[in-house]
C-alpha positions as CSV (number, residue, x, y, z in Angstrom):
1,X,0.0,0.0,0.0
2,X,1.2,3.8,-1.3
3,X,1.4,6.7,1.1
4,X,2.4,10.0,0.8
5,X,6.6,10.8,2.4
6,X,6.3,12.3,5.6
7,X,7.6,16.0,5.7
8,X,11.3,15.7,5.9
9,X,11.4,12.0,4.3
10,X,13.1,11.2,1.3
11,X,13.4,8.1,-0.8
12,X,16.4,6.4,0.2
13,X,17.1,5.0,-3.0
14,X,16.6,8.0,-5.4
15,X,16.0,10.8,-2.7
16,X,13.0,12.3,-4.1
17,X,9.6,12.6,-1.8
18,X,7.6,13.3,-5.0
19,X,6.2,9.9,-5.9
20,X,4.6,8.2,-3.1
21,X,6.5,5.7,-0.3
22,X,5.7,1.9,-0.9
23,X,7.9,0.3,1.4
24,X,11.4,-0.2,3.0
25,X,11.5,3.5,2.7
26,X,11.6,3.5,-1.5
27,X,9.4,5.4,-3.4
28,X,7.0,3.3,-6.1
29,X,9.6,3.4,-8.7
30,X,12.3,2.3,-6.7
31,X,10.9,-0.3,-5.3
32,X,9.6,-1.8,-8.7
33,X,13.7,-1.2,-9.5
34,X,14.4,-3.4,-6.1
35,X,11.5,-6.5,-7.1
36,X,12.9,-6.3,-10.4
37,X,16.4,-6.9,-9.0
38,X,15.9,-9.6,-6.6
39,X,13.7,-11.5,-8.4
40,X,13.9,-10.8,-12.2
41,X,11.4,-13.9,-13.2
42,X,8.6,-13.6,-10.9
43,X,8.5,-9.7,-12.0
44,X,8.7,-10.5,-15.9
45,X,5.6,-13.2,-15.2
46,X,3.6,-10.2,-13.4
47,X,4.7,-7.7,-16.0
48,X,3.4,-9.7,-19.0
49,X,0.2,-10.4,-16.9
50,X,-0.5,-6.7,-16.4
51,X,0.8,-5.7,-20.1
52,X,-1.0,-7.4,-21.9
53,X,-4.6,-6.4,-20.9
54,X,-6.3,-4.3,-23.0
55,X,-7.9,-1.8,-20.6
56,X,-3.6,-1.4,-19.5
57,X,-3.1,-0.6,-22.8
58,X,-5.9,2.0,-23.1
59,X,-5.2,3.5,-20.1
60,X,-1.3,3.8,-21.1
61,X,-1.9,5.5,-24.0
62,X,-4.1,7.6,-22.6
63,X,-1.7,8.4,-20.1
64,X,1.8,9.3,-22.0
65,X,-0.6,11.9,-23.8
66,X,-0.9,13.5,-20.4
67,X,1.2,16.2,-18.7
68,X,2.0,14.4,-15.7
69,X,4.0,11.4,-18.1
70,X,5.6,14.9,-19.8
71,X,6.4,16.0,-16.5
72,X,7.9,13.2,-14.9
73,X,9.6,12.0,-17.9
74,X,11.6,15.6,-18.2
75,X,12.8,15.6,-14.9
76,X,14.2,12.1,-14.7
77,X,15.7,12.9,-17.8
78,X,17.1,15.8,-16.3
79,X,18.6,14.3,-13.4
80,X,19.9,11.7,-15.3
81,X,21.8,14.3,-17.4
82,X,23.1,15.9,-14.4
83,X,24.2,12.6,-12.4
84,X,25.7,11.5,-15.6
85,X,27.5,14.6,-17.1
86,X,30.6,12.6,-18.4
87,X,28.6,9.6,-19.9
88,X,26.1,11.7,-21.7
89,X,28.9,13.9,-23.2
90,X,30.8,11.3,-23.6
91,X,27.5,9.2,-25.8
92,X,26.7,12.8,-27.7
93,X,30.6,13.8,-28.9
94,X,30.6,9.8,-30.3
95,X,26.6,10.5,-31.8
96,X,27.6,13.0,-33.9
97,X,30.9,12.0,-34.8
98,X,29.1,8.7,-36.0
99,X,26.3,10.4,-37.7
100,X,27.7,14.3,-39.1
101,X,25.1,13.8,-42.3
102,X,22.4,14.0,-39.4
103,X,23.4,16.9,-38.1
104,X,24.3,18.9,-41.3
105,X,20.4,17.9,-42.0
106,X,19.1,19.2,-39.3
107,X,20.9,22.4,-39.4
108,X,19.8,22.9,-42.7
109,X,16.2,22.0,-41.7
110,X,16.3,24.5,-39.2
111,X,18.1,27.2,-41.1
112,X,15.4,26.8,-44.1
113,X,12.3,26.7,-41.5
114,X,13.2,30.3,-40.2
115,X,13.7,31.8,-43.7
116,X,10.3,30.4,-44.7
117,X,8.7,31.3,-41.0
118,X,10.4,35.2,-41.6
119,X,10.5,35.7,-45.7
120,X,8.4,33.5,-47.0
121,X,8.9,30.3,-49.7
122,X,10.5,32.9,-52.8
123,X,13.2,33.7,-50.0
124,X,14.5,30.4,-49.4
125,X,14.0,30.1,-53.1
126,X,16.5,32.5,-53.7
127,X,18.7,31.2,-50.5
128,X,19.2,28.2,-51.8
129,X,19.9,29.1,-55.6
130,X,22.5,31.5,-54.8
131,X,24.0,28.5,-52.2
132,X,23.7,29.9,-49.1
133,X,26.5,32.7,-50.4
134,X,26.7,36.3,-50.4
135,X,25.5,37.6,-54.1
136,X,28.0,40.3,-53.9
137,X,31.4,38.7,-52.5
138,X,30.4,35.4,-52.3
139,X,31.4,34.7,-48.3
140,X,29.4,32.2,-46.5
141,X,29.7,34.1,-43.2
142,X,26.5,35.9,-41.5
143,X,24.5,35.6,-44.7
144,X,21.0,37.7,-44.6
145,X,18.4,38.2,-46.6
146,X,17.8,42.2,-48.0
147,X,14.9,43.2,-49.2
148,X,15.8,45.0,-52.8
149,X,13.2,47.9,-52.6
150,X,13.6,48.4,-48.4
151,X,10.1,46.7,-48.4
152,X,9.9,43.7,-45.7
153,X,5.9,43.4,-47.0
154,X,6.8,42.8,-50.0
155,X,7.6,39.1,-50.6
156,X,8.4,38.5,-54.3
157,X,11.1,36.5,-55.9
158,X,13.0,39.1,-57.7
159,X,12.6,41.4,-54.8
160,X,15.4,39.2,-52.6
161,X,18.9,39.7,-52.6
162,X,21.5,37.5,-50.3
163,X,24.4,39.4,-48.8
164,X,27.1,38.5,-46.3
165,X,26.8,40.6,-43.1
166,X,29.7,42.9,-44.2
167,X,27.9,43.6,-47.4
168,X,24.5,43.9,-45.6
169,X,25.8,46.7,-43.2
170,X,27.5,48.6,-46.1
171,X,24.5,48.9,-48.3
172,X,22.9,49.9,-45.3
173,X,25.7,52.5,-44.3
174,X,25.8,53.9,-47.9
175,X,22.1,54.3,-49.5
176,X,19.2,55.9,-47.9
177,X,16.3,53.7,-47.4
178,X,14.0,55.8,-49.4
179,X,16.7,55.6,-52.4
180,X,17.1,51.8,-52.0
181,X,15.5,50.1,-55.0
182,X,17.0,53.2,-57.7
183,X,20.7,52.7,-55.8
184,X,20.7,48.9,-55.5
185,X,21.9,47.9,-58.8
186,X,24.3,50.6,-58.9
187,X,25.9,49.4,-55.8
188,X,25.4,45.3,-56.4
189,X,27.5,45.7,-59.5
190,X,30.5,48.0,-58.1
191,X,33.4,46.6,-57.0
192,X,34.4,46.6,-53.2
């Protein structure tokens, strides 16, 4: 039988007094740990027992949608993070050295979904035909998108330029706003 910790009493296994005592002073998840421990076959006979029901099913799914399985989930995951600095360093650093095509895709990913979430599709249209490089120089560092006529509204194709952040802040520096469209051509084909 579950009861609440007492004020000032802690699991002695896990030291939490957040999930309720069930007895030799563990909480309910310790102590499934323990029965698991000492006697692995009996547990894996009561397990399948209580799996395999379909109103345990139900009621599981039902509740991992539920903040309280969100809840409890994040903060054993945080504790296991922080009890286990080394090992979860140690398991990322060899991750992405094992998988670097997974990374580069999700950086791409994310890079794409904030130039579609800010500019639109013809932006990231333009982003990816000029390669992810400044128009002008053709660095890959800092690139932005520049709205040709100084108009963020307005969100067509032809009106998208891609400039490295150097470029970006000297066309800025140089042409008024209100002159922008007339003096952009000029200045995208000088030479720096």
């Amino acid at each position: 039988m579950t009861r609440p910790f007492k004020d000032g009493e802690f699991c002695l296994d896990c030291g939490t007094n957040e999930r309720p005592h069930h007895a030799r002073g563990l909480c309910v998840n310790c102590y499934a740990r323990l029965a698991r421990r000492e006697n692995p076959e009996g547990y894996k006979k009561t397990q399948k027992k209580y799996t395999q029901t379909d109103k345990r099913k139900k009621w599981l799914v039902e509740y991992k949608k539920g903040n309280t399985y969100k809840t409890m989930i994040k903060k054993s995951s945080e504790k296991y993070r922080n009890n286990n600095k080394e090992l979860v360093l140690e398991r990322t650093r060899v991750w992405r050295l094992n998988n670097p095509d997974k990374i580069e895709a999700y950086k791409s990913t994310e890079k794409d979904l904030k130039i579609v979430n800010n500019y639109g599709e013809n932006a990231l249209r333009v982003m990816r035909e000029a390669k992810y490089k400044c128009q002008k120089c053709g660095s890959s560092k800092r690139v932005a998108i520049h709205h040709i006529d100084w108009n963020k509204e307005n969100g067509a194709y032809d009106n998208f330029a891609i400039l490295c952040g150097s470029c970006h802040s000297k066309l800025h520096g140089c042409i008024p706003s209100c002159q922008g469209h007339e003096m952009f051509e000029e200045w995208f084909n000088t030479v720096t």
